[in-house]
C-alpha positions in Angstrom: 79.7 2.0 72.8 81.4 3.1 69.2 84.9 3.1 68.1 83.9 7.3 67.8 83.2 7.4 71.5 85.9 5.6 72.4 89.1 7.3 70.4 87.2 10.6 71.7 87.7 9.7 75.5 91.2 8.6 74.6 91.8 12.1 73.4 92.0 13.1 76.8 95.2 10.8 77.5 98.4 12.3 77.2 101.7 10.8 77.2 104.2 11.8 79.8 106.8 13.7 77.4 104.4 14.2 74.2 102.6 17.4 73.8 99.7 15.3 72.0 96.7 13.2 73.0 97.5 9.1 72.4 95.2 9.1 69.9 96.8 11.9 68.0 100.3 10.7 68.5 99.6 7.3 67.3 100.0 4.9 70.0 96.7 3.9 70.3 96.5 0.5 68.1 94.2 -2.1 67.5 91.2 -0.8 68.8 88.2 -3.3 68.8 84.7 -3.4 70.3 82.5 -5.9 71.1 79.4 -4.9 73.6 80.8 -4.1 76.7 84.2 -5.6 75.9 87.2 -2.9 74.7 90.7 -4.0 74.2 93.1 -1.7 72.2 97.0 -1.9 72.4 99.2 1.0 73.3 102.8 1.1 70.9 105.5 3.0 73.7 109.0 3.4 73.3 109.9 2.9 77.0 110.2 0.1 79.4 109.4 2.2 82.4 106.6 -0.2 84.4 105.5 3.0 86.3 105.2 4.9 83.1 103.3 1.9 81.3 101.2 1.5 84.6 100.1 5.2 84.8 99.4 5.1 80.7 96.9 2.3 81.0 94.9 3.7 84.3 94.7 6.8 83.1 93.1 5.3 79.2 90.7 3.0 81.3 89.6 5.5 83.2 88.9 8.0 80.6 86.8 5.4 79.1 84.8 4.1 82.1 84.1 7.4 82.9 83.6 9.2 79.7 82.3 6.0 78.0 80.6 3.3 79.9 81.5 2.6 83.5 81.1 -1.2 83.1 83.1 -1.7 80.0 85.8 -4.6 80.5 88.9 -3.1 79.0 92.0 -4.8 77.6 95.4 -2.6 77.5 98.1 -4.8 75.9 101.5 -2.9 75.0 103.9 -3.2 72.0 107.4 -1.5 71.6 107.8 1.0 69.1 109.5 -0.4 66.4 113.0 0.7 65.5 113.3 2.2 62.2 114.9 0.5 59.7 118.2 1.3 58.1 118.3 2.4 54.5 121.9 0.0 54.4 121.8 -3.6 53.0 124.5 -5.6 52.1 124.6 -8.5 49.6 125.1 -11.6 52.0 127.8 -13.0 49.7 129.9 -9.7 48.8 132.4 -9.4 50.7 133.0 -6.3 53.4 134.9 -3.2 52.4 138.5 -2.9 53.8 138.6 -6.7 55.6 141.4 -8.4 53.7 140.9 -12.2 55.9 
């Protein structure tokens, strides 16, 4: 089993609502390989169980059969993280307008 073989069953995994494969899309993180052992985690930006659920069958399936059939496969999941805002404030200036 390679990290090649792997991304390219992956490929075939598409996100409910994305017109791209996982792997294209980015959510596929943290891939790693060890003999028959595969653990990768997927970065959503839903809480939907079903949705997470369906996700995770469908990439372990892809890879048992595209792959190897007696892989032991690890799907852990992360939030997409929310983008940071461009506005910082000095903690000790005080804010705009508030007179007390």
């Amino acid at each position: 089993m390679t990290k090649e073989k792997v991304l390219h069953a992956l490929r075939t995994v598409y996100h409910i609502g994305n017109e791209k494969d996982i792997v294209s899309a980015g959510i596929v993180q943290d891939l790693n390989i060890e003999k028959y052992y595969i653990s990768f985690s997927l970065i959503v930006d839903t809480n939907d169980a079903d949705m997470r659920l369906k996700l995770k069958s469908e990439a372990i399936k892809a890879i048992k059969e595209q792959v190897n059939k007696d892989a032991i496969i690890k799907v852990a999941f992360q939030n997409k993280p929310v983008a940071e805002t461009t506005y910082e404030q000095d903690q000790n200036a005080p804010l705009a307008g508030v007179k007390k």
